[in-house]
N, C-alpha and C positions, 0 to 999 in steps of 0.2 A: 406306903407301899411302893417299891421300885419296882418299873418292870423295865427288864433285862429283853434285847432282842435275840434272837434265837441265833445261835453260831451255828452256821450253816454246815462245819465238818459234821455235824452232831444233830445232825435234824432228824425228826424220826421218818422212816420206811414211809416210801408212801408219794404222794405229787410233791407237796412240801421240798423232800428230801431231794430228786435231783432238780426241781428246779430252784433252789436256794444253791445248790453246788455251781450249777450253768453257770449263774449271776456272780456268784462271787468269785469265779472263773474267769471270767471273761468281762466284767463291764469294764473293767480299768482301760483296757485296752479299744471298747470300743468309745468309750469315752474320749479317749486320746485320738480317735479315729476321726469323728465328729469336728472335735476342735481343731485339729488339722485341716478341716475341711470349711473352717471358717465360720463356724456356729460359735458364738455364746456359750458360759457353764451350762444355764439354767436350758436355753434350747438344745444344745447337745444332751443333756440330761433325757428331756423329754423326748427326743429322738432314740436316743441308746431304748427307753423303755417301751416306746413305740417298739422297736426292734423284738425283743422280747414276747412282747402281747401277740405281734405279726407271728412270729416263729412258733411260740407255746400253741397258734392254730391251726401248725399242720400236723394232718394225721401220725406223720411218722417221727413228729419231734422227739419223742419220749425214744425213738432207736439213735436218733443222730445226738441226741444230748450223751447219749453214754462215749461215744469218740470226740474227743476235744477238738481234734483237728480239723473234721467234719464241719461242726460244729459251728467254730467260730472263723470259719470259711463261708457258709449258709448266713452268719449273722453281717454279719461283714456285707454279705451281697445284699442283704435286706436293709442294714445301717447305709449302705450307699445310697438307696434309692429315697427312704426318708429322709434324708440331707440336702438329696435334688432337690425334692418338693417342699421341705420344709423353706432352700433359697429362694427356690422360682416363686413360691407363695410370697416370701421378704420383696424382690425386687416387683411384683405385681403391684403388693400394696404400696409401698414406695411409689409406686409408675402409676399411681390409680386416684391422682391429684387432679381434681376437679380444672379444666383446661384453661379457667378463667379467674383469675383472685382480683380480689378490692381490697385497694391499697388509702389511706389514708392522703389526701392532697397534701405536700409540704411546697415549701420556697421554692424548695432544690428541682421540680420539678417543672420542665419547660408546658408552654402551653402545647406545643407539638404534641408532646407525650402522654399527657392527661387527652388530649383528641383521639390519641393512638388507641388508648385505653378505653374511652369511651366507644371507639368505632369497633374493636372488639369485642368489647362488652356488649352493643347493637345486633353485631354478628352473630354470635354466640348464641342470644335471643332468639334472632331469624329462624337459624339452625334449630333450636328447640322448638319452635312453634310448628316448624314444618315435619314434626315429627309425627308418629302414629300416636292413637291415644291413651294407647295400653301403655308406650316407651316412654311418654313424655313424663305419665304417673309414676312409673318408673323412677324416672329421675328425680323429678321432684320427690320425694320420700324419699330415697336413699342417700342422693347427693346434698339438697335444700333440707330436708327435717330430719336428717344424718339417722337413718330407723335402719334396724341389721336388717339385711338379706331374708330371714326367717320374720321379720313381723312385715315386710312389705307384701313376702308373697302370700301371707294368710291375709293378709288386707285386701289385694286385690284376685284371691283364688286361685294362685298360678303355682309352680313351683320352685323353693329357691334357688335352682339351677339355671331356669329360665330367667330370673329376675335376676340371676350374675349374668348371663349372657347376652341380653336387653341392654344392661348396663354399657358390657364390650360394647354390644354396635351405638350404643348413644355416643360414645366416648370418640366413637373414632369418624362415628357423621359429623361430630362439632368437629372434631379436627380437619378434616376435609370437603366439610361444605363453602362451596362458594356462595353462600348466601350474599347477597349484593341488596341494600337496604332500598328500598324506594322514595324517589326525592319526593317531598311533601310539598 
């Protein structure tokens, strides 16, 4: 049994019918839109349909889908916006590298610079310990036991919005604490 997808000139009367028209109207183009704008097929893809679902929710989609021009003017201002955030989200996570890495000791490495690393590494400690006890849990689960945003805050009872924004100010106290380590 083959099954055939519906040819959208030919769709029956009904939601079906002009939103299969819209789409097959108009993705090419915003597709093109996307990609110009520096996204990937597969995330442009997901954006273009983001675009869509966004649009199909306003009340008066069903009067502006009947003018093309309308239309894909509306989509276009809505494909803009989820291409901002789909970036800004890319360079976040990109930008959202834990402030401190461990590197393996080789030859090539001077002692200077494994101290360097070490006294960082100290640092970085300081900075964490001096933190509150909610942020520190925080960190530890998200960044050390790499657990999403949704199972740290049902762990510790909080919201996952709170537990991304916890994160921001942990991220940016290690990077700006002068923790200074106490001589022993």
């Amino acid at each position: 049994m083959t099954i055939t997808a519906p040819d959208p000139n030919h769709a029956p009367e009904g939601f079906l019918s002009w939103v299969a028209t819209l789409v097959h109207q108009h993705r090419r183009v915003l597709i093109g839109y996307a990609r110009k704008r520096g996204l990937d097929a597969e995330d442009a893809l997901d954006a273009v349909q983001d675009s869509f679902f966004s649009f199909l929710h306003l009340p008066e989609a069903r009067t502006i889908a009947r003018d093309g021009e309308d239309a894909i003017k509306l989509l276009t201002v809505v494909l803009r916006h989820n291409v901002m955030n789909r970036r800004r989200t890319q360079r976040r996570r990109s930008a959202a590298v834990v402030p401190f890495t461990t590197s393996d000791a080789t030859d090539e490495q001077s002692s200077e610079s494994l101290l360097a690393s070490a006294e960082e590494l100290a640092r970085a400690h300081g900075c964490i310990l001096r933190m509150a006890e909610l942020q520190r849990r925080v960190v530890m689960l998200s960044l050390l036991d790499e657990l999403p945003a949704q199972t740290v805050a049902e762990e510790l009872g909080i919201q996952p919005g709170y537990v991304r924004v916890l994160l921001h100010r942990a991220r940016e106290h290690v990077r700006s604490c002068p923790y200074e380590p106490e001589p022993q």
